[in-house]
MDAnalysis code that builds the backbone (N, CA, C; Angstrom):
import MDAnalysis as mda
import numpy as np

u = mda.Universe.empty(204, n_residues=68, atom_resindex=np.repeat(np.arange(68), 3), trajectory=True)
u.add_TopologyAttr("name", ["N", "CA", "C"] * 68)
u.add_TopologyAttr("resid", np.arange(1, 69))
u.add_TopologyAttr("resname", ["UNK", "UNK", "UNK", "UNK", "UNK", "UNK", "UNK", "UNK", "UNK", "UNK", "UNK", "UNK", "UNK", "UNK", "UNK", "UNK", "UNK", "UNK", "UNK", "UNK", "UNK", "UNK", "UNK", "UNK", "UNK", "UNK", "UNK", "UNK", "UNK", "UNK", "UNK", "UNK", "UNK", "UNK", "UNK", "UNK", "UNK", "UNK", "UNK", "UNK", "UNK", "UNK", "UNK", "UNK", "UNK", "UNK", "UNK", "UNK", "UNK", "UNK", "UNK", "UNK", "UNK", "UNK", "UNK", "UNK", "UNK", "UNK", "UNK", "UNK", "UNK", "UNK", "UNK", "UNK", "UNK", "UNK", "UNK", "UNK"])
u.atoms.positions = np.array([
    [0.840, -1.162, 0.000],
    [0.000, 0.000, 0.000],
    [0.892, 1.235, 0.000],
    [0.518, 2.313, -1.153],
    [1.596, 3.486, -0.757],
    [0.807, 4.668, 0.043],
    [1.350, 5.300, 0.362],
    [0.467, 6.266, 0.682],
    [0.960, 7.670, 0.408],
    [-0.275, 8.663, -0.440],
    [0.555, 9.842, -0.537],
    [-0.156, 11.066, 0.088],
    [1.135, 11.312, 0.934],
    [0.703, 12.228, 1.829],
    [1.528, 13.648, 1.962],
    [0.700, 14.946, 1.862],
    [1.750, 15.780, 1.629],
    [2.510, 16.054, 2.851],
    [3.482, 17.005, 2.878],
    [4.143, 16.925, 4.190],
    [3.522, 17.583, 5.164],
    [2.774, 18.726, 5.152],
    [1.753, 18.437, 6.783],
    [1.304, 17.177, 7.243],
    [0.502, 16.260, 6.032],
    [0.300, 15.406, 6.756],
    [0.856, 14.214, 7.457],
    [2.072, 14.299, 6.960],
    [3.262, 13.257, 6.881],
    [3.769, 13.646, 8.323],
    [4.043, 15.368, 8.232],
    [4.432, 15.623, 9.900],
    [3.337, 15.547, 10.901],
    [2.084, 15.638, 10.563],
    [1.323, 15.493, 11.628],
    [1.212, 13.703, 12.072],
    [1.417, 13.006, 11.244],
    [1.285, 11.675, 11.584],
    [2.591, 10.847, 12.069],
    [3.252, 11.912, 11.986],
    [4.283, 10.964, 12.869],
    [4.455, 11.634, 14.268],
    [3.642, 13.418, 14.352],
    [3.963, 13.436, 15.607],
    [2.796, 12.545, 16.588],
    [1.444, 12.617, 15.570],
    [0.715, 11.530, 16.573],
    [1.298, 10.081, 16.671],
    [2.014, 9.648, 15.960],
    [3.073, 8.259, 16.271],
    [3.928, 8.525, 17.353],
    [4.652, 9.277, 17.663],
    [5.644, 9.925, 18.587],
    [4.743, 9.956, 19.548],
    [3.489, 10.214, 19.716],
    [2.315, 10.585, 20.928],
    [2.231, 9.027, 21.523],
    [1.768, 8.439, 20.763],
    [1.477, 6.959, 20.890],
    [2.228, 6.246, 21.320],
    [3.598, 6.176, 20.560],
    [4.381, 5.317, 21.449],
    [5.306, 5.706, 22.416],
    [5.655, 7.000, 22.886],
    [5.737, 7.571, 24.114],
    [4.594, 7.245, 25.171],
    [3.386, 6.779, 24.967],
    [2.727, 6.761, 26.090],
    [2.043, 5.512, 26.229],
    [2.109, 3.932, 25.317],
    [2.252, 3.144, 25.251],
    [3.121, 2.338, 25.013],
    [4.392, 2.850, 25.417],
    [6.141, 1.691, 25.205],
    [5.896, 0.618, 25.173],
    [5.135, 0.336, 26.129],
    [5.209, -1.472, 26.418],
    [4.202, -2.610, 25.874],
    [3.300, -1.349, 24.784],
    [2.183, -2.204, 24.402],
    [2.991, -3.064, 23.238],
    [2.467, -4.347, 22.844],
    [3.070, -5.308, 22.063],
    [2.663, -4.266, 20.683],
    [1.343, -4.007, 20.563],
    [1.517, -3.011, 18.374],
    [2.640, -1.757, 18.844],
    [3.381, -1.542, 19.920],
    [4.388, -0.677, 19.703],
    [5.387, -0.564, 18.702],
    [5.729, -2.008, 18.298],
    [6.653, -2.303, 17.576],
    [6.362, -2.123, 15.866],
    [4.893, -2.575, 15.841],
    [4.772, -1.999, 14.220],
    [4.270, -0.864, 13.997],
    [4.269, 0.390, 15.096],
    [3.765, 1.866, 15.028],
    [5.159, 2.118, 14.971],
    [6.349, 1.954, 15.945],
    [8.078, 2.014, 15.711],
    [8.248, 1.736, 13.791],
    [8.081, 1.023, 13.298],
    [8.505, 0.280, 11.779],
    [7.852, 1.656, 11.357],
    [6.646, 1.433, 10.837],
    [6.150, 2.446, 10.473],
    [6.179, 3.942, 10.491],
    [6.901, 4.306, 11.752],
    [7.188, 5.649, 11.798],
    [8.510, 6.228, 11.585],
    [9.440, 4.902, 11.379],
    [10.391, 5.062, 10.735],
    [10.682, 5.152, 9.344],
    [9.509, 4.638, 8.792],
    [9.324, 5.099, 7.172],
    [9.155, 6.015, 6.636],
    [8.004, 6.579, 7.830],
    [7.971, 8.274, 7.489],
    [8.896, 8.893, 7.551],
    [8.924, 9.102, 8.418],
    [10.501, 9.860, 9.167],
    [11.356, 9.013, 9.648],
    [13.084, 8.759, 8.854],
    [13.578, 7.809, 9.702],
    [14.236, 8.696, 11.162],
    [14.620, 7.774, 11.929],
    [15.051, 8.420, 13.667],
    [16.258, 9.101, 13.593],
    [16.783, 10.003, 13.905],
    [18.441, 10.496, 13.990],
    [19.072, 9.665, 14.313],
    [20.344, 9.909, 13.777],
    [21.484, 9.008, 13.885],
    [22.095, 8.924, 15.647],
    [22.382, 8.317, 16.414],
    [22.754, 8.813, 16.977],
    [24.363, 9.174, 17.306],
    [24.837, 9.810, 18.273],
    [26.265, 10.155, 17.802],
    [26.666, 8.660, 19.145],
    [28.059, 8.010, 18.426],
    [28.462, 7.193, 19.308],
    [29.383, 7.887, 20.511],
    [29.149, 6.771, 21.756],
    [29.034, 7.013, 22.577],
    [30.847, 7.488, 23.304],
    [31.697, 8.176, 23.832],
    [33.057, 8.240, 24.334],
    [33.354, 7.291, 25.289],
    [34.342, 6.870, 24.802],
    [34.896, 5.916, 26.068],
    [34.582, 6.500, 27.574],
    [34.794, 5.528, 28.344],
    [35.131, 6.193, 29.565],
    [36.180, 6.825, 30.195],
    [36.868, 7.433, 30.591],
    [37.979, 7.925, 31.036],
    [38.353, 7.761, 32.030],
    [39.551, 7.126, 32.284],
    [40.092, 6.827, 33.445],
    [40.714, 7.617, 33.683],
    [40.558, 7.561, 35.442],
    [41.161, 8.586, 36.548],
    [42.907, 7.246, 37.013],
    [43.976, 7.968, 37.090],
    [44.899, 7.712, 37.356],
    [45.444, 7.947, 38.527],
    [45.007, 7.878, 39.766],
    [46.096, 8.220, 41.114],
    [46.388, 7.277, 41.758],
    [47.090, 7.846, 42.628],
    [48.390, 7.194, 44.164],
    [47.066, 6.207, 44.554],
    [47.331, 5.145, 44.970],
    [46.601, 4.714, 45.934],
    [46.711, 4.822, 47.345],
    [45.321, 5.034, 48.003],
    [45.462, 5.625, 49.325],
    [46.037, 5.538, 49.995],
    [46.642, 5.711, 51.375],
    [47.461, 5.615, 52.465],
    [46.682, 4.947, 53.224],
    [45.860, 5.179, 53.495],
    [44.901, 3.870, 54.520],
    [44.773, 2.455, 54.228],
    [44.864, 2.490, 52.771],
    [44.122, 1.110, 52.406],
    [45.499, -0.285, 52.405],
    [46.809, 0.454, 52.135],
    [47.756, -0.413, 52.490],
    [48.428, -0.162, 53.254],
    [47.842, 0.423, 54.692],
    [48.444, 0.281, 55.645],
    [48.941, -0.766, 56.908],
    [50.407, -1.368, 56.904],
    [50.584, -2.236, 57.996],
    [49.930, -2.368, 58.835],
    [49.814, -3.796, 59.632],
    [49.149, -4.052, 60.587],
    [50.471, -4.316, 61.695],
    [49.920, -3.921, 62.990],
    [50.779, -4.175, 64.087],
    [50.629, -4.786, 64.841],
])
């Protein structure tokens, strides 16, 4: 099925998709309102994620301290 829709209506139907599955996540047709609204509009890319960065210091003075 194609559908031709001009772009108001194209943007209005995906923000009511965006409505829908923001406020039904967990319903099981979430997943083919997701497919579908990615056809319209596909999702931004997202940017990948930075490592983590490690912190480098002394280790404490307490923690290997002799016992007497």
């Amino acid at each position: 099925m194609d559908l031709h829709l001009t772009d108001e209506q194209a943007e209005l139907l995906v923000a009511e998709l965006d409505h829908l599955i923001d406020r039904y996540f967990l319903s099981p047709r979430v997943k083919a309102l997701r497919e579908i609204r990615a056809t319209l509009k596909p999702y931004p890319a997202r940017p990948a994620a930075a490592p983590p960065q490690r912190i480098y210091e002394p280790p404490s003075k307490g923690r290997y301290r002799r016992r007497r």
